[in-house]
N, CA, C and O atoms as CSV, one atom per row, in Angstrom:
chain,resi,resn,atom,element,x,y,z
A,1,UNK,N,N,-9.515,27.449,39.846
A,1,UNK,CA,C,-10.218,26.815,38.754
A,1,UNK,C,C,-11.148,27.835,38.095
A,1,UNK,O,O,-11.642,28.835,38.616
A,2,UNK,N,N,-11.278,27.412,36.928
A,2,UNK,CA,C,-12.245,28.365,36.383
A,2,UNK,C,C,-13.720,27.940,35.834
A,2,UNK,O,O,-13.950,27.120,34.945
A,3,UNK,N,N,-14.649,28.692,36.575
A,3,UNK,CA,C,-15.759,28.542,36.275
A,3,UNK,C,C,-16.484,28.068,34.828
A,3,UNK,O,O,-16.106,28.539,33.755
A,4,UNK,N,N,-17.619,27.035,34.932
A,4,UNK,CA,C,-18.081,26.587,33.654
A,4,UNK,C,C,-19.270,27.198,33.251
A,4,UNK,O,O,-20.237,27.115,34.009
A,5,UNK,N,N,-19.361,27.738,32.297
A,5,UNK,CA,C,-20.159,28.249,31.801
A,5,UNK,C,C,-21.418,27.350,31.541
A,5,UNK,O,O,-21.101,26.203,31.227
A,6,UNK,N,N,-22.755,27.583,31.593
A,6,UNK,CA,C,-23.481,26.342,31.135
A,6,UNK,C,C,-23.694,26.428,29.267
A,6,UNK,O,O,-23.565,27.379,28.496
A,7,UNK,N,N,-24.049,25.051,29.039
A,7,UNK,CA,C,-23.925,24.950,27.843
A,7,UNK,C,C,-25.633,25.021,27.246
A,7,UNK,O,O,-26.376,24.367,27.978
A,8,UNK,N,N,-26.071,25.431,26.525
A,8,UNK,CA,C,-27.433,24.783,25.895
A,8,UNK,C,C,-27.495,23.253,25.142
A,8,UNK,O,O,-26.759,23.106,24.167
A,9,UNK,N,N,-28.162,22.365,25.473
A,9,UNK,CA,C,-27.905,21.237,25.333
A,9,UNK,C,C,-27.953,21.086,24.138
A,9,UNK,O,O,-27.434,19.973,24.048
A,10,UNK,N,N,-28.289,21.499,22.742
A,10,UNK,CA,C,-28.314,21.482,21.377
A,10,UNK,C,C,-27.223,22.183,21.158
A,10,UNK,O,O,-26.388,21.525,20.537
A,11,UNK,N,N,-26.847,23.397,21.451
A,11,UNK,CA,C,-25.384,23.563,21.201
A,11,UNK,C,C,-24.827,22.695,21.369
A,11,UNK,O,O,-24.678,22.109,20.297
A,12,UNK,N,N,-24.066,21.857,22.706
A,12,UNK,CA,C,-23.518,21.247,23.046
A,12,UNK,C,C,-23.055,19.800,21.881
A,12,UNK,O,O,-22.070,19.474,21.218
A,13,UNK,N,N,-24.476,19.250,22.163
A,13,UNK,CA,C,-24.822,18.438,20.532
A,13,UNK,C,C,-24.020,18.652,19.566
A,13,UNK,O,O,-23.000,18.047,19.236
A,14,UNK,N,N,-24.579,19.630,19.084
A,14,UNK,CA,C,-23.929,20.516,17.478
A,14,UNK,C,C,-22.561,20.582,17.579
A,14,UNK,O,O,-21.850,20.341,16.604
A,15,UNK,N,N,-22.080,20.905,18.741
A,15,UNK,CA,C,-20.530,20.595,18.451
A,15,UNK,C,C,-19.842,19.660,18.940
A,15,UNK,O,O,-18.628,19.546,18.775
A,16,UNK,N,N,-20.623,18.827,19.652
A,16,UNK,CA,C,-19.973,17.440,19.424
A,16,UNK,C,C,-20.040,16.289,18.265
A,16,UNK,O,O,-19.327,15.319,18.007
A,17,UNK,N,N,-21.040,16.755,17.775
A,17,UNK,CA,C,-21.056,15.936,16.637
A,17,UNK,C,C,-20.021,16.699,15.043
A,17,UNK,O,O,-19.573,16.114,14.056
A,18,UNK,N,N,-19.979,18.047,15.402
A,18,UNK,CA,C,-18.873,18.647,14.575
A,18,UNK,C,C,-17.837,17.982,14.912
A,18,UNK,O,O,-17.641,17.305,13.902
A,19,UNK,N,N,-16.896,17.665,15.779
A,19,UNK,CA,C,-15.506,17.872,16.365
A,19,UNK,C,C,-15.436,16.125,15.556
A,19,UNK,O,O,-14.542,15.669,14.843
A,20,UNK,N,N,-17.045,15.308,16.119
A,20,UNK,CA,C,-16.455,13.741,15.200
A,20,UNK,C,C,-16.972,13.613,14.022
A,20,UNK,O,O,-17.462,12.512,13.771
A,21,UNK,N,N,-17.011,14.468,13.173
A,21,UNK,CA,C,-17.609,14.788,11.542
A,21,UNK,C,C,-15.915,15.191,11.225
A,21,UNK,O,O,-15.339,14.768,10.222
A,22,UNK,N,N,-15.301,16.001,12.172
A,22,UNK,CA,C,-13.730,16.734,11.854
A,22,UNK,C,C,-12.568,15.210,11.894
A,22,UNK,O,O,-11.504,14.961,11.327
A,23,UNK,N,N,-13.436,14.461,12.858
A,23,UNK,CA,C,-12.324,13.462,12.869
A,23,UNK,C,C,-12.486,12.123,11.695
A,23,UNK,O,O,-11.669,11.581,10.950
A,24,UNK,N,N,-13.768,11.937,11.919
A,24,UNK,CA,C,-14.011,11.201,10.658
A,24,UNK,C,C,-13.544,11.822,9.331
A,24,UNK,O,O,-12.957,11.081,8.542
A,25,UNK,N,N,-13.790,13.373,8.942
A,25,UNK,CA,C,-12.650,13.458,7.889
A,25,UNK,C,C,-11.828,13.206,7.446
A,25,UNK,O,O,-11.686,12.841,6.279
A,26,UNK,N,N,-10.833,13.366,8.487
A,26,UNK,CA,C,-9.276,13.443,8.773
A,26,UNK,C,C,-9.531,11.759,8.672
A,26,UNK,O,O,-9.067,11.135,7.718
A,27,UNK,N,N,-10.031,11.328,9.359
A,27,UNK,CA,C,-9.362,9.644,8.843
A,27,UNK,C,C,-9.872,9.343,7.610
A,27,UNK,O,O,-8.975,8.899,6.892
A,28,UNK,N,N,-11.119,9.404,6.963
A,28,UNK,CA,C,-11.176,9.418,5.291
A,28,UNK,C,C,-10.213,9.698,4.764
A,28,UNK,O,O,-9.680,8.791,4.124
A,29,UNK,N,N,-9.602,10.934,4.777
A,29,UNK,CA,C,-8.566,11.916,4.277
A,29,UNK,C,C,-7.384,10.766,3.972
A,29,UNK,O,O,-6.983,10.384,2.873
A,30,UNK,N,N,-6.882,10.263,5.555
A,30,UNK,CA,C,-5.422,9.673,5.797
A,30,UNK,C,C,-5.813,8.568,4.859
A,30,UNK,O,O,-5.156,8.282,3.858
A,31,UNK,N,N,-7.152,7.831,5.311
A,31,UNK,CA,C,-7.171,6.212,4.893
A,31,UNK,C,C,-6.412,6.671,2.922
A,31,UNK,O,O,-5.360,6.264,2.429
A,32,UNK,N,N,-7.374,7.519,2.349
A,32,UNK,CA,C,-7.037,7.691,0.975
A,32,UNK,C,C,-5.347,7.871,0.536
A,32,UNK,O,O,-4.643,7.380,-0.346
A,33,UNK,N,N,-5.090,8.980,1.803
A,33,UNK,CA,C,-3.799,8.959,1.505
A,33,UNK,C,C,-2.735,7.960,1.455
A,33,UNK,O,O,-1.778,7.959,0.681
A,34,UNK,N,N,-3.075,6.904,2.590
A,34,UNK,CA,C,-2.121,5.856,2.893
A,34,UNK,C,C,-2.572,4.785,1.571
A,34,UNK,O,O,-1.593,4.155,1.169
A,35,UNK,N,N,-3.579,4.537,0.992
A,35,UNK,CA,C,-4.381,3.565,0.167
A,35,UNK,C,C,-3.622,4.089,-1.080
A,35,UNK,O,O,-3.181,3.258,-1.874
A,36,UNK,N,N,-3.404,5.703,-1.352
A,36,UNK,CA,C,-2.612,6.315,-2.386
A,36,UNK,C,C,-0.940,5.465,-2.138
A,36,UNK,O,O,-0.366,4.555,-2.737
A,37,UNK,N,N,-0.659,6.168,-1.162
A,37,UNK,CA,C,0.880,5.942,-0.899
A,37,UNK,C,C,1.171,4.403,-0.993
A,37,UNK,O,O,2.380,4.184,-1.077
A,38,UNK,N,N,0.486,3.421,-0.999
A,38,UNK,CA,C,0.727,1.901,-0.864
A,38,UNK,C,C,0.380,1.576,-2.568
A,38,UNK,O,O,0.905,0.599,-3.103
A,39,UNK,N,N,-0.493,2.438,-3.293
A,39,UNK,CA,C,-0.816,2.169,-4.689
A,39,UNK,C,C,0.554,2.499,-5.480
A,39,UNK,O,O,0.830,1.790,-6.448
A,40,UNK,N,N,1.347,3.458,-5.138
A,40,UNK,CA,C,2.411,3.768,-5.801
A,40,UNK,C,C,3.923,3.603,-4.911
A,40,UNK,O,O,5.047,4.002,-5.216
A,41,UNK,N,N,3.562,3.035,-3.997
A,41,UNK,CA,C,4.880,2.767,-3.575
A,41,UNK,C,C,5.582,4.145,-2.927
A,41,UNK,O,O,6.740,4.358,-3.285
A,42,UNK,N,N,5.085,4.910,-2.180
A,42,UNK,CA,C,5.599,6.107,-1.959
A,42,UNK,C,C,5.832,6.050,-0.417
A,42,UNK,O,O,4.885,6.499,0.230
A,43,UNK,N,N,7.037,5.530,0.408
A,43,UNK,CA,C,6.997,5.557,1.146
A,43,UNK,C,C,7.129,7.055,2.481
A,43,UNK,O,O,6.860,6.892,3.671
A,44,UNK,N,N,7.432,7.934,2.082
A,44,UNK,CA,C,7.317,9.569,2.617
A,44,UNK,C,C,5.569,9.861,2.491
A,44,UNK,O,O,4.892,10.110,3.489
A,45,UNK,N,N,5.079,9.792,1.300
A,45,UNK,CA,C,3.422,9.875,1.694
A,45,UNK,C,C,2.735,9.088,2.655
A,45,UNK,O,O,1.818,9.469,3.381
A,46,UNK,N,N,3.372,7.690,2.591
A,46,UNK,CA,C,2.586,6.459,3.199
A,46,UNK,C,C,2.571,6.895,5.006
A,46,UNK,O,O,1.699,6.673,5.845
A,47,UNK,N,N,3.904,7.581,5.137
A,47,UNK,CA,C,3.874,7.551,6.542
A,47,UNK,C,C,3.258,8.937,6.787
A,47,UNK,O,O,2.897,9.190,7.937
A,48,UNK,N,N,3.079,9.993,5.688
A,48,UNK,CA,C,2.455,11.350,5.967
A,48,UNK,C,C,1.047,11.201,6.678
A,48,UNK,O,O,0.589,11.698,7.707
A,49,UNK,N,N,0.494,10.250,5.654
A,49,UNK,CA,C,-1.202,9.611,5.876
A,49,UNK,C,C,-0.968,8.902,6.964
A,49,UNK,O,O,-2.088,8.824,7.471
A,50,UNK,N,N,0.061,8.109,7.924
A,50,UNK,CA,C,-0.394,7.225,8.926
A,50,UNK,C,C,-0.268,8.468,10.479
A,50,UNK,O,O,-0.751,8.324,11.602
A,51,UNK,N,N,0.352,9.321,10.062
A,51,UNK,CA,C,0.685,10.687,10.737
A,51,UNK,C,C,-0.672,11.427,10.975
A,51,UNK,O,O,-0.920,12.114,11.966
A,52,UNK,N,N,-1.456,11.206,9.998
A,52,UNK,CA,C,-3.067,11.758,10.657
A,52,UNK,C,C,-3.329,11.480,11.761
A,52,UNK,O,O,-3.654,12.366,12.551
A,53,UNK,N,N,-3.254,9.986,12.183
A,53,UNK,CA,C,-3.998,9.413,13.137
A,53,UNK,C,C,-3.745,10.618,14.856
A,53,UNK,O,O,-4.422,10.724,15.878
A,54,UNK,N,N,-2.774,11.126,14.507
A,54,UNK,CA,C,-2.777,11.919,15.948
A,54,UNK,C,C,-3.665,12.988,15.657
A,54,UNK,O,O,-4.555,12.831,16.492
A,55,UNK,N,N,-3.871,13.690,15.172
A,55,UNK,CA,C,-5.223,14.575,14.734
A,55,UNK,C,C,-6.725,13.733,14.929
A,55,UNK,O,O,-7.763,14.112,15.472
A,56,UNK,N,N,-6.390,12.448,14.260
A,56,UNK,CA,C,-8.055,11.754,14.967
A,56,UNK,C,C,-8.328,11.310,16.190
A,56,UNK,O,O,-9.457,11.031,16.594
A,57,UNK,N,N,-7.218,11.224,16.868
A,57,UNK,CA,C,-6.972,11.199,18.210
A,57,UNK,C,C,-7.230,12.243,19.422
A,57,UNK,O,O,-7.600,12.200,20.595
A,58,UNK,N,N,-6.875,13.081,18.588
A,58,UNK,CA,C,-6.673,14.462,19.188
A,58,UNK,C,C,-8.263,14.600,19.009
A,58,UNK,O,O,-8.897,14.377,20.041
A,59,UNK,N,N,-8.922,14.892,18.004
A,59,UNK,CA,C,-10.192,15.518,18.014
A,59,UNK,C,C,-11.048,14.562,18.297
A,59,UNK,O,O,-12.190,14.970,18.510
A,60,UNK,N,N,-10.816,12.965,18.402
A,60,UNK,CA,C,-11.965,12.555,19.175
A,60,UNK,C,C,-11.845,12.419,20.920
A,60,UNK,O,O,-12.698,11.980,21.691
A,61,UNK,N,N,-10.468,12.962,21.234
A,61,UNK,CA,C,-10.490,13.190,22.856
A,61,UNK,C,C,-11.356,14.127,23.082
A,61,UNK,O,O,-12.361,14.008,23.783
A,62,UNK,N,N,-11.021,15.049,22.526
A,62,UNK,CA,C,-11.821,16.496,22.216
A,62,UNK,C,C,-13.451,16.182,22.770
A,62,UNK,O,O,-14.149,16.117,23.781
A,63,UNK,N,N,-13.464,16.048,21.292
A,63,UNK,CA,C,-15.179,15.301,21.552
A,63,UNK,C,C,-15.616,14.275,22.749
A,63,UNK,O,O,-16.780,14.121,23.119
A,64,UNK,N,N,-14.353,13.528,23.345
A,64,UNK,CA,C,-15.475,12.681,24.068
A,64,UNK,C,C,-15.304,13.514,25.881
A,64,UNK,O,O,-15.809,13.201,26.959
A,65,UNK,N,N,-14.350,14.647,25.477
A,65,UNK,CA,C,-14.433,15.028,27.091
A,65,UNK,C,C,-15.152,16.811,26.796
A,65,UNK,O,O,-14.937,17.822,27.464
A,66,UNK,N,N,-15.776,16.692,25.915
A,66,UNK,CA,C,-16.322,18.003,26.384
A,66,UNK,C,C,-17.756,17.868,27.294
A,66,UNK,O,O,-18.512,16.932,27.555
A,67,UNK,N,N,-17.726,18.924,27.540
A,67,UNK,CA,C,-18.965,18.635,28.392
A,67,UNK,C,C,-18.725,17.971,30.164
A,67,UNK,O,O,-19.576,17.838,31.044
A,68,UNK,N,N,-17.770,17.770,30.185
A,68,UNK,CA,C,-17.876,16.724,31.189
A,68,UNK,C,C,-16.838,18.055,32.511
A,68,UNK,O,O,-16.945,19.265,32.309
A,69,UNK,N,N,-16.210,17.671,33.367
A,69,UNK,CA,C,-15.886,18.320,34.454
A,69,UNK,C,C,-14.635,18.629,34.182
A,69,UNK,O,O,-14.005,18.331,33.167
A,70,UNK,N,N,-14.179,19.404,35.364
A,70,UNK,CA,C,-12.465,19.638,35.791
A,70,UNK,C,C,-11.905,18.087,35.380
A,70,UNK,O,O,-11.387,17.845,34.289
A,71,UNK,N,N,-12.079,17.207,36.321
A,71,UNK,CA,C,-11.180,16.474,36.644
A,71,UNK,C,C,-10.794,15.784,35.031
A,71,UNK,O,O,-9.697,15.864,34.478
A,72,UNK,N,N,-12.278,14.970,34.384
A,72,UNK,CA,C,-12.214,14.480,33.084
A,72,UNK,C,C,-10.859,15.619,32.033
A,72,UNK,O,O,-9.887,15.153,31.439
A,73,UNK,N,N,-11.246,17.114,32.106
A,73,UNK,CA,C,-10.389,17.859,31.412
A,73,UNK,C,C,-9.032,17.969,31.620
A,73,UNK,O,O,-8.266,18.301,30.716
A,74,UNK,N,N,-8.726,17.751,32.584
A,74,UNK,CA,C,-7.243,17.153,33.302
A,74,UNK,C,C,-6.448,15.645,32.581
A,74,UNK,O,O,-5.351,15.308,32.136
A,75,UNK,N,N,-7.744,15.094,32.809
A,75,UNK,CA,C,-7.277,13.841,32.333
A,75,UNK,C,C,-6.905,13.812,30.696
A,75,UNK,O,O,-5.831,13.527,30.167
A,76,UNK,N,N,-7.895,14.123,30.221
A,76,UNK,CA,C,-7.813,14.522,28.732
A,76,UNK,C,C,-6.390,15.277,28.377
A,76,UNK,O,O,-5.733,14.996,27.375
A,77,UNK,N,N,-6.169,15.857,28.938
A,77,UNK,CA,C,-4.762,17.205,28.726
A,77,UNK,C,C,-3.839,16.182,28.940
A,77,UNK,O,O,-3.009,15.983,28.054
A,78,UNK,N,N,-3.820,15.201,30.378
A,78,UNK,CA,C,-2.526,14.720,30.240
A,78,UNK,C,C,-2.661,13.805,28.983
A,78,UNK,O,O,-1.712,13.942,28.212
A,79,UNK,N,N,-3.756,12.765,28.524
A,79,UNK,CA,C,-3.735,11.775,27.021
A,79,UNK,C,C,-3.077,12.212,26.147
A,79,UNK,O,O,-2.150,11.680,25.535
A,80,UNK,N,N,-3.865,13.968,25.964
A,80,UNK,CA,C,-3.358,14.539,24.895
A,80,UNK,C,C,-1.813,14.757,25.225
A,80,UNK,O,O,-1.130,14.212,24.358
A,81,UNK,N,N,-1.058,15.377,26.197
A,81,UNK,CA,C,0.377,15.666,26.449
A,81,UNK,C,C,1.206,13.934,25.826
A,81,UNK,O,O,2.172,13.727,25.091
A,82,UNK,N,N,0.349,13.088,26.482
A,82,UNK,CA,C,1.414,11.530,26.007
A,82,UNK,C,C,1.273,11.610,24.629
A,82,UNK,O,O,2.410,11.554,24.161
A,83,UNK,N,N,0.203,11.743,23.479
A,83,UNK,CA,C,-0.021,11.737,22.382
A,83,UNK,C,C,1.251,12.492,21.617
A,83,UNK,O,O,1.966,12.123,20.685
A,84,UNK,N,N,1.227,13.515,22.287
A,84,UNK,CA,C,2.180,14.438,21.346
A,84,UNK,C,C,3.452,14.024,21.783
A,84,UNK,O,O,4.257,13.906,20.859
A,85,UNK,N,N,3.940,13.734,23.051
A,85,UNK,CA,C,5.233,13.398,23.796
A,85,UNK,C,C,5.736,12.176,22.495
A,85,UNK,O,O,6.795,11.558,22.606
């Protein structure tokens, strides 16, 4: 295993609240896109925008297991492995 570095607790902060500022984007982003794609009937966009959601997924696993141990980061890896599977 590999050793954890310690974190400064305001760092730590700062980029957890980045990683769900990144995900809240990305779902603004999709919601517009899918709200686009349903305004014009575009069904290839509609499903481009519902295709975000694994990116908001992805980066709020992110965010909710940093910080935390081995085992949590394990767990997280396999969510993320089913996500993409």
């Amino acid at each position: 295993m590999t050793e954890q570095l310690p974190v400064e607790a305001t760092t730590a902060r700062a980029y957890t609240l980045t990683i769900w500022g990144i995900a809240l984007g990305i779902l603004v982003f999709a919601s517009g896109v899918v709200a686009w794609a349903l305004a014009v009937g575009n069904a290839q966009l509609f499903k481009d925008g519902v295709d975000w959601v694994y990116d908001v997924a992805l980066y709020g696993i992110a965010a909710i297991v940093f910080g935390r141990d081995a085992r949590a980061e394990r767990l997280a890896a396999m969510a993320i492995g089913a996500v993409m599977a």
